[in-house]
C-alpha positions in Angstrom: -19.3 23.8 15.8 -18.9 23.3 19.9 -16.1 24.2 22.1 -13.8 21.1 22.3 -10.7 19.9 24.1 -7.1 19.6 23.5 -6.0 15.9 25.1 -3.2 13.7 25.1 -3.0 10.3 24.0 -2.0 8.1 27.1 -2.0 4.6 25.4 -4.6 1.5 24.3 -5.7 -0.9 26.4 -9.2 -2.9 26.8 -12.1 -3.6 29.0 -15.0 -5.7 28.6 -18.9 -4.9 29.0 -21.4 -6.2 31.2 -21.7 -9.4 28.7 -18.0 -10.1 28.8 -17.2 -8.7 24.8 -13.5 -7.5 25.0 -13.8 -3.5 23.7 -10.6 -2.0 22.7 -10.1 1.6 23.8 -7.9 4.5 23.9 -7.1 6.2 26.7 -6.9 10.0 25.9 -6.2 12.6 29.5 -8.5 15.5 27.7 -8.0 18.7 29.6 -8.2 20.7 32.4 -7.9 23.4 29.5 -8.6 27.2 30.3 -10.1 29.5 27.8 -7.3 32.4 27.0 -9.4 34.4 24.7 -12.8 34.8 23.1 -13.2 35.8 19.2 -16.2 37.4 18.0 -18.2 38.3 15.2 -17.6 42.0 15.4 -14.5 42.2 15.9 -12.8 39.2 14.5 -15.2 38.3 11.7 -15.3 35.0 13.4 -16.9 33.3 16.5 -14.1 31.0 18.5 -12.2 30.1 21.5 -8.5 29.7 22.2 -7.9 26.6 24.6 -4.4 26.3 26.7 -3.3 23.0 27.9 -0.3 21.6 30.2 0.9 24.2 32.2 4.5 26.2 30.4 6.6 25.9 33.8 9.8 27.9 32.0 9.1 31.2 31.2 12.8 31.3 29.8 11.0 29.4 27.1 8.6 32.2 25.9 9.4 35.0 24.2 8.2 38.3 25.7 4.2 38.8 23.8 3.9 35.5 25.1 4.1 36.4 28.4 2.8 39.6 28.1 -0.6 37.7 27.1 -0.9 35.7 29.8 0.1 38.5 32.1 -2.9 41.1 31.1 -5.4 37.7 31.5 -4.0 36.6 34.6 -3.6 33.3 33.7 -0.3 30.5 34.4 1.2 30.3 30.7 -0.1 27.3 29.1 2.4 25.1 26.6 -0.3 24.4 24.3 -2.6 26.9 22.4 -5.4 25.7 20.2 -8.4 27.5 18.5 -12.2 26.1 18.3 -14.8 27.7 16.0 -17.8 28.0 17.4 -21.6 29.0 16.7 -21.5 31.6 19.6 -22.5 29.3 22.2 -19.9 29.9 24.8 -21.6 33.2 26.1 -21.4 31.8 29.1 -17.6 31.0 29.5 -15.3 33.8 30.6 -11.1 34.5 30.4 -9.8 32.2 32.8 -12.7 29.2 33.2 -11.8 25.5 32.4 -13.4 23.3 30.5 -13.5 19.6 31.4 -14.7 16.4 30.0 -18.0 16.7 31.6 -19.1 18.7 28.5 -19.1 15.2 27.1 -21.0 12.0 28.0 -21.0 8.6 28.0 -22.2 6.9 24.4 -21.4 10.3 22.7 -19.5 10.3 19.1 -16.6 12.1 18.8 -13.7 13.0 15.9 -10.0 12.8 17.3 -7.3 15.0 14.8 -3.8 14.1 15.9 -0.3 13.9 14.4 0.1 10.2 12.7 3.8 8.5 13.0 6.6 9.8 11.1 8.0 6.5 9.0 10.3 8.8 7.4 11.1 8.0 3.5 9.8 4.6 2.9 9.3 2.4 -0.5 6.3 1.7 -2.1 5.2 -1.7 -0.5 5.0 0.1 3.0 4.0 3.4 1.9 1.2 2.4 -0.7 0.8 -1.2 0.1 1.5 -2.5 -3.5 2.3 -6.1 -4.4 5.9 -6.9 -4.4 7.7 -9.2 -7.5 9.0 -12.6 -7.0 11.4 -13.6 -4.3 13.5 -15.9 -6.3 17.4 -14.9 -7.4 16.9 -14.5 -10.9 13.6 -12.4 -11.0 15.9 -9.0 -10.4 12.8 -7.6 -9.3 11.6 -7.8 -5.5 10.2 -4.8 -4.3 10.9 -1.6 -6.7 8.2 0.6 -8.0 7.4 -0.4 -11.3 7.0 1.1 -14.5 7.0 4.5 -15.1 3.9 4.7 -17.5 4.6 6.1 -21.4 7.8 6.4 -23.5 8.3 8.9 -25.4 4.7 10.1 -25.5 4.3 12.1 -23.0 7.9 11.6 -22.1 7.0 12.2 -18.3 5.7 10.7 -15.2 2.3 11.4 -14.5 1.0 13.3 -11.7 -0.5 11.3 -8.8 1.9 7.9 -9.3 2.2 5.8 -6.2 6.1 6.1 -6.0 8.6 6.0 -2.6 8.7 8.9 -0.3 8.2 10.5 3.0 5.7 9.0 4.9 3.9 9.8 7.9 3.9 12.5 10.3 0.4 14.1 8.6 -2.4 15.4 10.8 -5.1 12.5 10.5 -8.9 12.7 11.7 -10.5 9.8 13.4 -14.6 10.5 12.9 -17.2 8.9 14.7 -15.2 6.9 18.1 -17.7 6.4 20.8 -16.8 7.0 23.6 -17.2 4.0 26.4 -16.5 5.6 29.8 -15.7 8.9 31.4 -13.5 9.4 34.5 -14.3 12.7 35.8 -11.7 12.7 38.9 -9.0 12.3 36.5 -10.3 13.8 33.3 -10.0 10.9 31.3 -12.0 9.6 28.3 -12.0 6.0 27.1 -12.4 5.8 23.5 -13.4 3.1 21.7 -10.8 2.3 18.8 -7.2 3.5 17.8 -6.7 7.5 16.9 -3.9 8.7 15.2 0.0 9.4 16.9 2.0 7.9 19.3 1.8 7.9 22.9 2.0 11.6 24.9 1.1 13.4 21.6 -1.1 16.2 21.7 -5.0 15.1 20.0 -7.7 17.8 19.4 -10.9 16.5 20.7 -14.3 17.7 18.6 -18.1 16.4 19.0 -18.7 14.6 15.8 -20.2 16.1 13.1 -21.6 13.3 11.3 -23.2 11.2 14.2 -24.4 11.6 17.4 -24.6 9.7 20.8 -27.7 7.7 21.5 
């Protein structure tokens, strides 16, 4: 796997293309991020990277081997710490260095993990999309789960049953958004499609591993 980015999600909005097609895209502000350490194979068992993103401007906020790390690298405390396994290839990146959306380009395919909505405890119609009974007065039955399964054989529930409960707030990974344009002054990436969370939430950033940009 490549070094990545840690982004936040600004909002959706659209843009059309040079034959007037309306293209729905996500605005995502990926990096500045600064790499804060380098694992290796010899001494970690593992090759990776940790990324920091948005600078911490409280210190009274970190504890003190927080800010003993990013004393002995030299580096402005970051508020967001990510890892990225890699195949070795950042060789050429040292403590301290950002990384920008320039190690993307226009047309590539990327995969988006972020935090999806919390909906909190919901029913089974919202959470599982399941058909609801009649409406009218009488019927007694409008939007409850439905039967349980067997009696007295097995005498239980079984495993995996679509009933009510918490929903949302899971990480979620969007595969395969291409991305449509790349402003470099800002470090934004226009995405086409929706990717999981609300707007301002943190969004990891990977080069896809199933497809690839033209």
């Amino acid at each position: 796997m490549s070094i990545g980015l840690i982004g936040r999600k600004i909002g959706m909005t659209q843009i059309f293309d040079q034959d007037g097609n309306v293209i729905p895209v996500t605005v995502i502000e990926a990096g500045p991020c600064y790499i804060l350490e380098q694992k290796t194979k010899e001494k970690h068992g593992y090759t990776a990277v940790l990324l920091g993103f948005i600078d911490q401007m409280k210190k009274k906020r970190m504890n003190k081997p927080q800010i003993g790390f990013f004393d002995k690298i030299n580096v402005f405390p970051k508020k967001v710490l990510k890892e990225f396994r890699t195949n070795g290839e950042t060789q050429d990146y040292q403590i301290g260095d950002q990384v920008k959306v320039d190690i993307f380009q226009q047309g590539d395919y990327i995969d988006v993990t972020g935090t999806t909505k919390g909906r909190g405890f919901q029913g089974t119609v919202k959470r599982h999309n399941t058909t609801r009974g009649p409406m009218a007065h009488g019927s007694r039955y409008h939007r409850r789960p439905g039967s349980m399964g067997a009696c007295a054989d097995p005498s239980r529930v079984f495993k995996g049953k679509r009933l009510p409960g918490r929903m949302g707030g899971t990480n979620c990974k969007m595969q395969n958004l291409k991305i449509i344009d790349i402003k470099h002054d800002d470090n934004i990436l226009l995405v086409k499609g929706a990717i999981p969370g609300a707007n301002d939430n943190i969004v990891l950033i990977n080069k896809a591993k199933k497809k690839s940009g033209k």
